[in-house]
PDB file as gemmi writes it, atoms N, CA and C in Angstrom:
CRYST1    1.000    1.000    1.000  90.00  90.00  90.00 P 1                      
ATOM      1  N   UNK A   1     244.897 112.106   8.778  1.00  0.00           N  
ATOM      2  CA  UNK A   1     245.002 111.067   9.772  1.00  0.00           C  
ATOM      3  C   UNK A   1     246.469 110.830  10.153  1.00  0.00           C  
ATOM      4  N   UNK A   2     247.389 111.137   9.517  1.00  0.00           N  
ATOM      5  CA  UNK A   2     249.039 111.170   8.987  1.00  0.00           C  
ATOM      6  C   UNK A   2     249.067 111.527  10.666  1.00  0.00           C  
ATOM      7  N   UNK A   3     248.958 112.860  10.716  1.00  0.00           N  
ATOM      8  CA  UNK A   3     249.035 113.830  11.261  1.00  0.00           C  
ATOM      9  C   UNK A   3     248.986 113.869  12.888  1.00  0.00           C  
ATOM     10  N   UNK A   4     247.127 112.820  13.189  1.00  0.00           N  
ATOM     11  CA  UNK A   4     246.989 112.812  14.185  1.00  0.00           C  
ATOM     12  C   UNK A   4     247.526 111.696  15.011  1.00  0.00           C  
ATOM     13  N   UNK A   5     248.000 110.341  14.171  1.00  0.00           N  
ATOM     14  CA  UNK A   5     248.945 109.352  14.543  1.00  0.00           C  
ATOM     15  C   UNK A   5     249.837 109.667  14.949  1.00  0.00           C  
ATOM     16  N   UNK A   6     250.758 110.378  14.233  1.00  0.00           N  
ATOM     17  CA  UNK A   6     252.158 111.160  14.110  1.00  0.00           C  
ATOM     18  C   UNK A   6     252.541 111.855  15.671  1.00  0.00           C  
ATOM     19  N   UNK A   7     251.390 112.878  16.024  1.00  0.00           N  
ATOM     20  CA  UNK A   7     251.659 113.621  17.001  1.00  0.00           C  
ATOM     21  C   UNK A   7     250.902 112.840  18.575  1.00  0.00           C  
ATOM     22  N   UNK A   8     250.691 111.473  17.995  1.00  0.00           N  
ATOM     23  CA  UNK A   8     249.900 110.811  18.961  1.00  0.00           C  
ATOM     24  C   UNK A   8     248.597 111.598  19.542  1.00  0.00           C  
ATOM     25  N   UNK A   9     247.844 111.945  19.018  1.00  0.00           N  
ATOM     26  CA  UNK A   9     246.775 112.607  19.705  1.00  0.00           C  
ATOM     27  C   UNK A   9     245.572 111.658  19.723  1.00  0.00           C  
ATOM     28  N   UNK A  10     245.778 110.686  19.575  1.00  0.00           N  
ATOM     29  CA  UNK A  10     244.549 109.614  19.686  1.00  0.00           C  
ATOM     30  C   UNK A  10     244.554 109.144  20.989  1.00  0.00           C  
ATOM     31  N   UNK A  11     243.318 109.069  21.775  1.00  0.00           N  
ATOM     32  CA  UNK A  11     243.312 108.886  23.288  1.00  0.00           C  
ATOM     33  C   UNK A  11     241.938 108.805  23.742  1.00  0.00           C  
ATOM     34  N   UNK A  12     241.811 107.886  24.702  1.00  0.00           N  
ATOM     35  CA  UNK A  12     240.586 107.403  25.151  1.00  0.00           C  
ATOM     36  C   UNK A  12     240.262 108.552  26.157  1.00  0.00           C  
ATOM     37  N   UNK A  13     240.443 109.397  26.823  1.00  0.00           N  
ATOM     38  CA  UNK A  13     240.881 110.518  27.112  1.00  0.00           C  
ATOM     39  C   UNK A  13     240.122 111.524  26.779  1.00  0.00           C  
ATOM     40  N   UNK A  14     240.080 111.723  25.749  1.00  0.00           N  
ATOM     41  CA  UNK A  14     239.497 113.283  24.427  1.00  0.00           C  
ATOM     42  C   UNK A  14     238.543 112.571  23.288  1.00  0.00           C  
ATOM     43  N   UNK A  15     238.050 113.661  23.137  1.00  0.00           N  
ATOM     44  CA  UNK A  15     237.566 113.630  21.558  1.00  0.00           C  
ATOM     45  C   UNK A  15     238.274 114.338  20.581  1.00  0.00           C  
ATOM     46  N   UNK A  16     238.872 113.871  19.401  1.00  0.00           N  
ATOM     47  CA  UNK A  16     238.716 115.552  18.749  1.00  0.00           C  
ATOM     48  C   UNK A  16     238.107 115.694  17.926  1.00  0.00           C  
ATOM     49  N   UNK A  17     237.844 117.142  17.984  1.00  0.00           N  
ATOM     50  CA  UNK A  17     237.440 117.983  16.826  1.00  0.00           C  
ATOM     51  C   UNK A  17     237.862 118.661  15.801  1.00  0.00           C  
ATOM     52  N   UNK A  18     237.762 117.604  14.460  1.00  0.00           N  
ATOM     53  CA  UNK A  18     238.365 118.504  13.536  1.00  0.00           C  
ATOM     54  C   UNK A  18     237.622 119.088  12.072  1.00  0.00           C  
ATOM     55  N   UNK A  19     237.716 119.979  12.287  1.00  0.00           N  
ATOM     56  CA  UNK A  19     236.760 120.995  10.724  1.00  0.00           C  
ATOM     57  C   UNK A  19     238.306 121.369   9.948  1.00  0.00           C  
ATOM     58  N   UNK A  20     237.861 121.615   8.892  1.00  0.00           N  
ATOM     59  CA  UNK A  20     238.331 121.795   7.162  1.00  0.00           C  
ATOM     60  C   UNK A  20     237.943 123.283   6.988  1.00  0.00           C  
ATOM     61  N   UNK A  21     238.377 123.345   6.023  1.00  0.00           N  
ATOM     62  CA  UNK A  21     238.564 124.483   5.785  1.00  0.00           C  
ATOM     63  C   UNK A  21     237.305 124.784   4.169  1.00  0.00           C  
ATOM     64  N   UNK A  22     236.875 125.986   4.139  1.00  0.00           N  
ATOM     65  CA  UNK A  22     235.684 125.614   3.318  1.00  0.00           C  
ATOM     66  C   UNK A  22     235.856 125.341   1.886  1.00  0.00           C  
ATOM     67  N   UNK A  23     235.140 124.984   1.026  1.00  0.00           N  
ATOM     68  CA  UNK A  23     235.281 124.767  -0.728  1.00  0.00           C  
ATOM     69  C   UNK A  23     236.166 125.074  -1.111  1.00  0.00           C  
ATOM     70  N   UNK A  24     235.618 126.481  -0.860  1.00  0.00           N  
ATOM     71  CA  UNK A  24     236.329 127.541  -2.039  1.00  0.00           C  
ATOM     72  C   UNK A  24     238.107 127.263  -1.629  1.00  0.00           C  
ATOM     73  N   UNK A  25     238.782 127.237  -0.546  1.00  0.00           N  
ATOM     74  CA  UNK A  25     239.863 127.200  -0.700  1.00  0.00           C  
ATOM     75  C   UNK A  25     240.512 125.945  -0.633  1.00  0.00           C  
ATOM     76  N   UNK A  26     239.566 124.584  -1.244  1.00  0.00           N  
ATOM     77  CA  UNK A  26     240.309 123.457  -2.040  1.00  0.00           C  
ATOM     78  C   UNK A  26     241.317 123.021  -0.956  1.00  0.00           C  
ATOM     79  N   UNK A  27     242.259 123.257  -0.404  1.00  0.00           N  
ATOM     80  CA  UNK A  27     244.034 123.049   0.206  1.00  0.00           C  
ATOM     81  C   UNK A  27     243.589 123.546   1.087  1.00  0.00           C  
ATOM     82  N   UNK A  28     243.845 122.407   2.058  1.00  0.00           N  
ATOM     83  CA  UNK A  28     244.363 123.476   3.550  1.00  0.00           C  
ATOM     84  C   UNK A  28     245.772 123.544   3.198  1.00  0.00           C  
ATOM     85  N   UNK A  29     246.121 124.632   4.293  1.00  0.00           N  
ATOM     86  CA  UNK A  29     247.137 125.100   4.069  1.00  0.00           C  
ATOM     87  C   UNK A  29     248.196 124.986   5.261  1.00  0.00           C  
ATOM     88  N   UNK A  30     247.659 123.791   5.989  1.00  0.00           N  
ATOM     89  CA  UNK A  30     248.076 123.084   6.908  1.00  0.00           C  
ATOM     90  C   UNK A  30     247.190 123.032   8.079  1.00  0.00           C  
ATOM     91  N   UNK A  31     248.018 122.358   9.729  1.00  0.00           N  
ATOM     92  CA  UNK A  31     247.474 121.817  10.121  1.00  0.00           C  
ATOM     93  C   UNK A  31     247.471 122.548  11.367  1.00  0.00           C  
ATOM     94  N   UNK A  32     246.272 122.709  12.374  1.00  0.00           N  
ATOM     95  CA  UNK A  32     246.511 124.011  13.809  1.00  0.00           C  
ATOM     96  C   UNK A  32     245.949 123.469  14.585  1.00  0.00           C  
ATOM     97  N   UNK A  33     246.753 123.312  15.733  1.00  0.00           N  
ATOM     98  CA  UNK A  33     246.224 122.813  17.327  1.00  0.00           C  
ATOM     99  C   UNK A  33     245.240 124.241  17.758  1.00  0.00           C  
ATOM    100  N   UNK A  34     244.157 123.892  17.787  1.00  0.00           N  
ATOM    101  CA  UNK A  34     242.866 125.178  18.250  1.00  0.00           C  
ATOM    102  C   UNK A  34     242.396 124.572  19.517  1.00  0.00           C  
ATOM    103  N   UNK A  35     241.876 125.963  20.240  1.00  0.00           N  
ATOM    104  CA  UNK A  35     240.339 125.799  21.022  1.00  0.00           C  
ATOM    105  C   UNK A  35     239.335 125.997  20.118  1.00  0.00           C  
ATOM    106  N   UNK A  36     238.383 125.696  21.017  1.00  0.00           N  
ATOM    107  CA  UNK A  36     236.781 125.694  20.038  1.00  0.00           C  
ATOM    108  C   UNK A  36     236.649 127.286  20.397  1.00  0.00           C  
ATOM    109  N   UNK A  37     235.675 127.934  19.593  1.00  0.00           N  
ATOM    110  CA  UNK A  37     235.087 129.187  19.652  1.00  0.00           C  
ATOM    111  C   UNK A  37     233.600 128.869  19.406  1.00  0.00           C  
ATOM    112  N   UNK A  38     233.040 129.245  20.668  1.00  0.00           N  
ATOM    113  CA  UNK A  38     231.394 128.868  20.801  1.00  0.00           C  
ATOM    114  C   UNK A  38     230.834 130.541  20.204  1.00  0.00           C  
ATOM    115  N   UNK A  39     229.984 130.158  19.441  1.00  0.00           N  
ATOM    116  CA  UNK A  39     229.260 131.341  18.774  1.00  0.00           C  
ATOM    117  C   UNK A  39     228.515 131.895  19.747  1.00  0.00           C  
ATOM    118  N   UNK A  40     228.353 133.552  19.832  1.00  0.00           N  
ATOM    119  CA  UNK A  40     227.412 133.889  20.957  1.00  0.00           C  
ATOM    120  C   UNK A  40     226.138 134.073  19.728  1.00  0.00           C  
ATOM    121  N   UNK A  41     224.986 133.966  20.557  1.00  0.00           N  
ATOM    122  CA  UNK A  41     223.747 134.916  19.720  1.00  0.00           C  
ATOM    123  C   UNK A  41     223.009 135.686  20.909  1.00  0.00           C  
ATOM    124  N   UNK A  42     222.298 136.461  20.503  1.00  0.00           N  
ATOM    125  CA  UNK A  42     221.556 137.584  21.055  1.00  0.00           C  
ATOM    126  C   UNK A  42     219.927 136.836  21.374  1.00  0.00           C  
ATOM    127  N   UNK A  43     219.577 136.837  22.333  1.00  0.00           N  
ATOM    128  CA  UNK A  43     218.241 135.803  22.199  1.00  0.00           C  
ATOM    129  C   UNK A  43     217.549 137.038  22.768  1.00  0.00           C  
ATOM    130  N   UNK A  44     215.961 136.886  22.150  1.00  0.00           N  
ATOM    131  CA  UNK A  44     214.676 137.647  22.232  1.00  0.00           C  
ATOM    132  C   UNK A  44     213.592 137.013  22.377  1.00  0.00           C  
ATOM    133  N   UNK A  45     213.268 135.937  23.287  1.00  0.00           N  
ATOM    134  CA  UNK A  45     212.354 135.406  23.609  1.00  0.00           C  
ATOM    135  C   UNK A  45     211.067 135.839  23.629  1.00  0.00           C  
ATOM    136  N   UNK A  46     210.010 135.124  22.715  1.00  0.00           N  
ATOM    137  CA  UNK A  46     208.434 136.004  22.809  1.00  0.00           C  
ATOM    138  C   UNK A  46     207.571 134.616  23.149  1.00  0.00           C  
ATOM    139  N   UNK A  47     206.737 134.768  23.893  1.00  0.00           N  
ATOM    140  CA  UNK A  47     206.016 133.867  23.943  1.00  0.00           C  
ATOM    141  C   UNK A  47     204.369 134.388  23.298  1.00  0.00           C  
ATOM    142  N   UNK A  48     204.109 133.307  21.858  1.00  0.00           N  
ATOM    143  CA  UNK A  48     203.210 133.841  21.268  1.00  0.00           C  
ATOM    144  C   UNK A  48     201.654 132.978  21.296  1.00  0.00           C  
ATOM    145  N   UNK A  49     200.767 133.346  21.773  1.00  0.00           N  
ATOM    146  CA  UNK A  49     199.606 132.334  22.418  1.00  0.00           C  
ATOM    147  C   UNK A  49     200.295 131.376  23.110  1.00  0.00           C  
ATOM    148  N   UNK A  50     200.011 130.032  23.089  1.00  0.00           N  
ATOM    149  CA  UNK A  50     200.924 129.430  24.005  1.00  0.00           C  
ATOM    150  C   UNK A  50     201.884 128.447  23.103  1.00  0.00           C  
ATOM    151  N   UNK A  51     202.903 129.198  22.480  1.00  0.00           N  
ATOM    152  CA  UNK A  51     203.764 129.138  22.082  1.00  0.00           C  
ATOM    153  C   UNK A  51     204.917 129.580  22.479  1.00  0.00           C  
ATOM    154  N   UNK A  52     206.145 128.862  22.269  1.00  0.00           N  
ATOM    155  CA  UNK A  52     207.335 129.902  22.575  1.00  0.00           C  
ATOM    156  C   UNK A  52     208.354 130.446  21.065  1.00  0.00           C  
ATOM    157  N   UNK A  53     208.679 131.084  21.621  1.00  0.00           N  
ATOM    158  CA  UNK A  53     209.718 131.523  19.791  1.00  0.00           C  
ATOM    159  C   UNK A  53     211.034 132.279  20.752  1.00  0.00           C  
ATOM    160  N   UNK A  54     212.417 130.911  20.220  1.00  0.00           N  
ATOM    161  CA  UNK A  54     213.484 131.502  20.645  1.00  0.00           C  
ATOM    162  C   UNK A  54     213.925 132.960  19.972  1.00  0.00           C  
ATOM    163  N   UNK A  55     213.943 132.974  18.809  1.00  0.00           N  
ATOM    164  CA  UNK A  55     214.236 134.460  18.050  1.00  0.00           C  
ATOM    165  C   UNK A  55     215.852 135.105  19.032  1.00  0.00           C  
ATOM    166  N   UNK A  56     216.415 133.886  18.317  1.00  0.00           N  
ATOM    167  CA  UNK A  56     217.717 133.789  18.207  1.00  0.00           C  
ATOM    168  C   UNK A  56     218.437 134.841  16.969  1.00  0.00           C  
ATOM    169  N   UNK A  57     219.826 135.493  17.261  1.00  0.00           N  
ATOM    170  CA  UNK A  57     220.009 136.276  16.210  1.00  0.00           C  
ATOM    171  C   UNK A  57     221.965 136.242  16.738  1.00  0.00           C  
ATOM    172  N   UNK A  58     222.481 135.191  16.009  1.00  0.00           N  
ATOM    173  CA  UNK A  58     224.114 135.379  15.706  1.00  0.00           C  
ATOM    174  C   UNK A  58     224.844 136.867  15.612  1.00  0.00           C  
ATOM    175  N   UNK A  59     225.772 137.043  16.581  1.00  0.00           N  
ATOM    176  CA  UNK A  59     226.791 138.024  16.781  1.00  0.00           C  
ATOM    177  C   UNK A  59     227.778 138.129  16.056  1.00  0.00           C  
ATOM    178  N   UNK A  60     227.303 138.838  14.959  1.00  0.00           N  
ATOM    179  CA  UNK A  60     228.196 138.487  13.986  1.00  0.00           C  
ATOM    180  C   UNK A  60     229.528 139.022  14.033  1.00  0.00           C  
ATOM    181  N   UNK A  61     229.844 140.303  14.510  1.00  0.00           N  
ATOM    182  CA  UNK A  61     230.839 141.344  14.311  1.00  0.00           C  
ATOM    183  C   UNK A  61     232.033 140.832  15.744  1.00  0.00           C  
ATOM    184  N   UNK A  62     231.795 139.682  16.076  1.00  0.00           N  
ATOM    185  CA  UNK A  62     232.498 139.086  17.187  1.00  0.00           C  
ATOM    186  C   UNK A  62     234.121 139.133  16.816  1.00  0.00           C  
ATOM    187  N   UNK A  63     235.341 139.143  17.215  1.00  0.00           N  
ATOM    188  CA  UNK A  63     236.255 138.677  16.749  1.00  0.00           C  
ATOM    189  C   UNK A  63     237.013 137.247  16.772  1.00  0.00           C  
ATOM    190  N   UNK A  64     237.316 136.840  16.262  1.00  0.00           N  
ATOM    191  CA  UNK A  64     237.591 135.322  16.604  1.00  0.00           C  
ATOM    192  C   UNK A  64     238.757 135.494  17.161  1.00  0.00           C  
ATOM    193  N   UNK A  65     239.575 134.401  18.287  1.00  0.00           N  
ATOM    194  CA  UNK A  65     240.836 134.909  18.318  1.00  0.00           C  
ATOM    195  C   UNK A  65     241.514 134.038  18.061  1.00  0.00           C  
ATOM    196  N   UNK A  66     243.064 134.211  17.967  1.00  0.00           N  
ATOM    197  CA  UNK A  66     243.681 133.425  16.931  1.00  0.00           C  
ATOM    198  C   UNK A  66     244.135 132.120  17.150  1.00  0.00           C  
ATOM    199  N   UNK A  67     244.263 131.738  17.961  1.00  0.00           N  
ATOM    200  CA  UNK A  67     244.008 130.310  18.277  1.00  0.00           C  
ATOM    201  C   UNK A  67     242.948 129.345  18.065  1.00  0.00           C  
ATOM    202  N   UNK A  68     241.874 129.986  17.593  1.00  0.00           N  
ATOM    203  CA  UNK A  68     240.544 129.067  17.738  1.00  0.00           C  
ATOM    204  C   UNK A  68     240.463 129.027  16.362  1.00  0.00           C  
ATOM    205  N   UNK A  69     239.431 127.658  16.712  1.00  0.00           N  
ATOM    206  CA  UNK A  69     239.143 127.214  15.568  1.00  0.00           C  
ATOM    207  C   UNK A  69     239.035 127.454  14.641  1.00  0.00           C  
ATOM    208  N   UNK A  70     237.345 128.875  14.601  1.00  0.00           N  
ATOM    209  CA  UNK A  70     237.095 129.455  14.008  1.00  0.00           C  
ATOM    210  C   UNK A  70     238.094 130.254  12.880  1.00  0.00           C  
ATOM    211  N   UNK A  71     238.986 130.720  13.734  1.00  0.00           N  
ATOM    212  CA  UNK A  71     239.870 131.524  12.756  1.00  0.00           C  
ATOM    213  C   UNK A  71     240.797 130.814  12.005  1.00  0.00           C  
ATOM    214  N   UNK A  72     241.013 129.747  12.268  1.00  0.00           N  
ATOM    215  CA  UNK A  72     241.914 128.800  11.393  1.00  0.00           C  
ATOM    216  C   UNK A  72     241.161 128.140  10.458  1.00  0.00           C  
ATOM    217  N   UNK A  73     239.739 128.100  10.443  1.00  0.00           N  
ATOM    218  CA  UNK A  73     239.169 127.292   8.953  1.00  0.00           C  
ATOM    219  C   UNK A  73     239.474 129.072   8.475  1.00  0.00           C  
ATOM    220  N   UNK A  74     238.515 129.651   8.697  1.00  0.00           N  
ATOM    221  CA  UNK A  74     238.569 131.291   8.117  1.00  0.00           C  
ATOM    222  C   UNK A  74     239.536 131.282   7.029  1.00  0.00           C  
ATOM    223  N   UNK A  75     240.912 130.902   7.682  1.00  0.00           N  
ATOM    224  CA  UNK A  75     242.054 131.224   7.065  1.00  0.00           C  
ATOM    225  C   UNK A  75     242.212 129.942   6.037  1.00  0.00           C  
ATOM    226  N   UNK A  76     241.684 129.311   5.833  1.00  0.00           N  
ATOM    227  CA  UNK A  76     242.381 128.169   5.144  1.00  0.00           C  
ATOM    228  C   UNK A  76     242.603 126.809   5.529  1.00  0.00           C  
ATOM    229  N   UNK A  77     243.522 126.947   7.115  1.00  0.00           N  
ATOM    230  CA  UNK A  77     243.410 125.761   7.899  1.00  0.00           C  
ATOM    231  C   UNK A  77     242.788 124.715   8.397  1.00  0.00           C  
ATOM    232  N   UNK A  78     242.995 123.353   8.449  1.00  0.00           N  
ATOM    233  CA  UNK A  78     242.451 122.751   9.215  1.00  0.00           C  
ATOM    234  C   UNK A  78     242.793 122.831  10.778  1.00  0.00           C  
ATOM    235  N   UNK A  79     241.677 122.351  10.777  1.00  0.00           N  
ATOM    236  CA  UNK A  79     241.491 123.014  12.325  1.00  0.00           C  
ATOM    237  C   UNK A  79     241.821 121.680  13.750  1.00  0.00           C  
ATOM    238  N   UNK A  80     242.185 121.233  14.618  1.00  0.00           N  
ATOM    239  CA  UNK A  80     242.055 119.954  15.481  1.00  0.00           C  
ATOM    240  C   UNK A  80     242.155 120.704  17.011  1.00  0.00           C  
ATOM    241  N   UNK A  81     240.816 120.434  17.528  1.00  0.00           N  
ATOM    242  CA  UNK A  81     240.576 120.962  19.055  1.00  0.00           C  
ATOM    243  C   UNK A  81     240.311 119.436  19.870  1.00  0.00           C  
ATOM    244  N   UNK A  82     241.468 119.625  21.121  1.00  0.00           N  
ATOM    245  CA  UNK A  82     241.419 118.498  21.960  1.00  0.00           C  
ATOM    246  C   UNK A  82     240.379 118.161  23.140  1.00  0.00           C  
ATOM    247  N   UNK A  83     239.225 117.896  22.986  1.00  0.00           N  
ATOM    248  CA  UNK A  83     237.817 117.885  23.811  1.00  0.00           C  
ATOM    249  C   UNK A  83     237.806 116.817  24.739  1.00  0.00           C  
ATOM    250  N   UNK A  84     238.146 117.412  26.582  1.00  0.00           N  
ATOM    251  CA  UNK A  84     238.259 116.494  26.966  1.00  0.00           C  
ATOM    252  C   UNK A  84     236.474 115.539  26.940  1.00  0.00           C  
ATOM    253  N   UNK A  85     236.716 114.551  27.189  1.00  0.00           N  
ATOM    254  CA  UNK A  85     235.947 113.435  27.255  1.00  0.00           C  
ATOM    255  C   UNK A  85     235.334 113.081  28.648  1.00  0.00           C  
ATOM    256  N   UNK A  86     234.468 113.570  29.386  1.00  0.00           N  
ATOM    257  CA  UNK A  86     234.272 113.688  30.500  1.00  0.00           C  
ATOM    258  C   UNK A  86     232.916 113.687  30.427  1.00  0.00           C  
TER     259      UNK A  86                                                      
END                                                                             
């Protein structure tokens, strides 16, 4: 919270978004102005009697790039993406 006072990023303005970094690495290892990275998935839509089934399936082998979010928890980092509010 130090952090986001500090650099004034509090604003009626935005949201932000901020993710941690996972368990296992305890410490972030500091702090990264990101974009968000929206996950793609592969969709296979079946419609079964009259049912539907998204049959959704995550892209996994995607690269993240280095600004985003994604790759800064990856690494350790916490992460803070500025979402405008609109």
């Amino acid at each position: 919270m130090d952090y986001v006072i500090e650099k004034n990023l509090l604003s009626e303005k935005h949201v932000l978004n901020i993710n941690f970094p996972q368990e296992k690495d305890l410490k972030s290892k500091g702090i990264k102005i990101t974009s968000p990275f929206y996950r793609r998935y592969e969709y296979r839509p079946k419609m079964t009697e009259n049912r539907y089934e998204p049959h959704r399936k995550l892209i996994k082998n995607e690269e993240l790039p280095d600004n985003s979010d994604g790759c800064a928890i990856r690494n350790g980092y916490t992460s803070i993406s500025i979402l405008d509010n609109k």
